[in-house]
Structure formats: structure tokens, C-alpha cells
Steps between C-alpha positions, in 0.01 A plus 500: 500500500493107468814353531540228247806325704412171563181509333371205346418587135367241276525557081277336319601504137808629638769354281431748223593789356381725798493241785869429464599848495281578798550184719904590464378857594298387830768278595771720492269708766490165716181371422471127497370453141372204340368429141249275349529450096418247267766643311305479165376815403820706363724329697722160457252220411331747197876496348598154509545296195208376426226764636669769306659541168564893534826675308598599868473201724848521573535797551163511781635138642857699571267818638276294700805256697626857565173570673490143710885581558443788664209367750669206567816733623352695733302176646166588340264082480336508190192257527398330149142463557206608263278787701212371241521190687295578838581165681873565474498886561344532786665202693813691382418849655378366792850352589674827358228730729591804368371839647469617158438382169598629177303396199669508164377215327394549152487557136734758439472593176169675306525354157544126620194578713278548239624253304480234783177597734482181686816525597554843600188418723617167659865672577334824583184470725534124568817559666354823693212289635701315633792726671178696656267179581813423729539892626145486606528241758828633634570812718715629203648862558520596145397409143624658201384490133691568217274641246574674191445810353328348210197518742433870408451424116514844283644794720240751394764794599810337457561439865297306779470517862385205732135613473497511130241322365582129391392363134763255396543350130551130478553211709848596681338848645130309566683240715700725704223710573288224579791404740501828655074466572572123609761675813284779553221241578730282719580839713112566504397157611772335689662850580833389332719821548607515115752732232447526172809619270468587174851564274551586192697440155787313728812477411890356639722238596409097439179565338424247232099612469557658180446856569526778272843639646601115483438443154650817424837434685502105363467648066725751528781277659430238209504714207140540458227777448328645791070471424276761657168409509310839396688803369737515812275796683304289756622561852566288814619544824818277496611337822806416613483168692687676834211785516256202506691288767594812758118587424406216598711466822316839581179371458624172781621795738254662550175441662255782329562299164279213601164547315612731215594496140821605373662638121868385595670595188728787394185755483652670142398310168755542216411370118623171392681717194731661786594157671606356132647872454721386793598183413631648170765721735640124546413354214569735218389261232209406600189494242150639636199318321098587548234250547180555554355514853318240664172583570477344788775742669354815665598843457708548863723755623580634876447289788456818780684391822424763724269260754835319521705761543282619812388195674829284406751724470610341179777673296563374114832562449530350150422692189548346161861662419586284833318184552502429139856584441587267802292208342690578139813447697415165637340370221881567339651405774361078434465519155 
């Protein structure tokens, strides 16, 4: 077992929806974190008059201080500095020196991907080049990926494991599967000891990325319908953002995670119907409309967790009655 106290921990795209949550969870087990964010991408520059004109852009401002709040609290530096810019990153973790680097910089959203290609791949691999072209020449103890379980494409069972075969649809699962290759090679050539995560259908507290359980939440407290893309049957393995940090921290502690692949979700799909089902129990007028379903969205289901569960010892503790009944609450609870 690694002890993380003390450990220098750099985040890069760390001021988001995940890297807040996990740099507060790190450094309330004494790591010395730091984060590097341009603060663009879902986060306070995208919501600012001007660059935005988006029904909720107070609301996401309010959410997104809230976020900064809470890392500037607990002493967390935020550096504003653009990871696609290679002459200012890697100055910038050379002074930090961390002993391991997180790398969360990205797109985070499918649609916009494929709507935007060039720049899903400039904020996506341009800023992983760089993070790793700095790793390389470093004696770096760790380097973790988050991927995505859009990698996987159609589940042709309904549920996946790690050695599943990989066939994504469009440009969001193509990129972070070329991502994943890009740190495999950096392992294989300049023996870069490397994790690769890969969550899925995240959902909880501060996120402004526009998830399903988000948009969900956001309608129902304004009075309007609730759209399911598809007839409400497809299934995915919903993830409570805690059961992705304390994953996560498992994967820092300990040492036979270096090298590997991980599923870190809740390992038990559930159909979108049943989360909107749920959200009626607090929302009891809430209107259910049916859309068609985007063709670029794969059939997906179970994310199996066992090789977590054995190497990491990681424990998901939040099903959907919880974790989503905990994000209802907050949502309420700002609104």
C-alpha cells in the first residue's frame, strides 16, 4: 500500500467536474495537490457573458464559484494555463514536480465531439501529448488516464469486461481510445508506468457537463418535460462521482495497478426509464417525452468491476436510489 500523504499529485484538467471532486478527495488524505486548467472547457470562462448565451449560465457560474470556493478553502493553487500550449505546460510541471500526474483534460461531452472534431482533438490528444512528452523525460511514479467507456462501442452482451473488444462509434470514443494506444506506447517505449480509467454515465455534485442525470434534475426543477432519447430501455452503468474518486484513490495506493486497465464504475447498468422513474418520486409532475436515438450512441450496459474489486479493493457503495437521490437533494438545496 502507497501512502498518498505528502505525495505530490499534479491534475491536469483538474478544475472540472471530476478533478475538483477528486483533488478535494486526495487532499483531505494529505496529499499536496496541485491543478493545471485553462478553465475553458465546462468550467468559468465557457459561461461568461459573452462566450455563452445558455438558459443556465447563472445557474453553472453560481455551481462552478462553488467548485473554486471549495479548492481555494482547503488551500488547493489552481494554475490557469492551457495544457494545449506545450511551452507553458511543461515549464509549469517542472516547477510543480509532481510524483504523479493525473490527466483529465478533455472534451467531455459525445455530441459536441462530433459536432466539433478539431476541437475535441486539439483539447483531447494535443493536451495528452503534451502531459506525457513531459512524463517521458521525468522519473514520474505514476500516470493515469481517464478514458471513457465510450471506448467499447456496442456491448455485444450487455456488459463488458476490460478485455472486451474495443469498436467505438464517433469521434468522442475514437479519441479516447486513441488516447489510451498513445499511453500504452509511452509505457512501451519510454517505460512510463501508466493507468488507464475508464467511468461511466457519471453523475453528482457541481457538474455543469450536461449529463443525462443533469439535464434530468435541471427540467424537472423548471417545470419542464424530461426527453429520453430512445424508448427509455437502453441501459448504463450510472456512476456516482464518490465511487469514481475512492476508485481512484485505490488505484494511487496501490502498486499492482500500474500497467493495467480499469472499469471504475458502479458495475450494475439500470435503464434511463428507471432514473426518470425516480426523479418522478420527487417530481410528481413531471412530463416524460420520446425522441429518437442518436445514432451515434452505442447500445451499453454493465461495466464488470470484478478486476477492481480484486487487485484494488474497490467497493461502490452508491446505487442509484442513493447517489442519485443525494444529487436530487443538492440540486434543491441551490436552486
Amino acid at each position: 500500500m502507497i501512502s498518498l500523504r505528502n505525495h505530490k499529485i499534479a491534475l491536469v484538467g483538474g478544475a472540472g467536474f471530476i478533478g475538483h471532486n477528486l483533488a478535494l478527495a486526495l487532499k483531505k488524505m494529505g496529499a499536496d495537490v496541485e491543478i493545471i486548467d485553462s478553465l475553458q472547457i465546462n468550467n468559468l470562462l465557457a459561461f461568461t457573458s459573452g462566450n455563452s448565451s445558455g438558459k443556465n449560465n447563472d445557474l453553472y457560474r453560481r455551481i462552478i464559484n462553488q467548485r473554486l470556493d471549495l479548492l481555494r478553502d482547503v488551500n488547493i493553487p489552481i494554475e490557469v494555463t492551457d495544457a494545449r500550449d506545450y511551452h507553458a505546460l511543461s515549464p509549469l510541471l517542472k516547477k510543480i514536480n509532481p510524483q504523479v500526474i493525473i490527466h483529465l483534460a478533455a472534451i467531455a461531452h459525445a455530441s459536441r465531439s462530433n459536432k466539433d472534431p478539431y476541437n475535441t482533438f486539439d483539447h483531447n490528444l494535443r493536451t495528452l501529448e503534451n502531459t506525457l512528452d513531459y512524463a517521458r523525460g521525468v522519473n514520474l511514479e505514476h500516470f493515469v488516464f481517464f478514458s471513457s467507456s465510450m471506448v467499447y462501442g456496442n456491448f455485444e452482451s450487455g456488459l463488458v469486461t476490460e478485455e472486451s473488444p474495443c469498436n467505438p462509434l464517433g469521434i468522442y470514443g475514437a479519441l479516447k481510445y486513441s488516447g489510451e494506444k498513445i499511453v500504452i506506447a509511452y509505457n512501451q517505449v519510454f517505460d512510463l508506468p501508466y493507468t488507464i480509467i475508464r467511468p461511466s454515465a457519471l453523475y453528482g455534485e457541481r457538474c455543469v457537463s450536461r449529463r443525462v442525470g443533469q439535464i434530468f434534475i435541471e427540467n424537472a426543477i423548471q417545470g419542464l418535460d424530461i426527453s429520453i432519447n430512445g424508448d427509455g430501455v437502453d441501459r448504463l452503468d450510472f456512476t456516482y462521482i464518490n465511487d469514481l474518486t475512492n476508485g481512484t484513490i485505490n488505484i494511487l495506493e496501490n502498486k499492482n495497478s500500474k500497467n493495467q486497465i480499469f472499469n471504475l464504475t458502479y458495475g450494475e447498468s439500470r435503464s434511463i426509464g428507471e432514473m426518470a422513474n425516480m426523479l418522478k418520486g420527487h417530481f410528481s409532475n413531471i412530463k416524460i417525452k420520446y425522441l429518437p436515438k442518436d445514432k451515434l450512441m452505442p447500445d451499453r450496459g454493465t461495466l464488470c468491476v470484478d478486476k477492481a474489486k480484486k487487485l484494488l479493493g474497490y467497493t461502490p457503495n452508491y446505487p442509484l436510489e442513493k447517489g442519485f437521490v443525494d444529487y436530487i437533494n443538492w440540486y434543491k438545496s441551490i436552486c
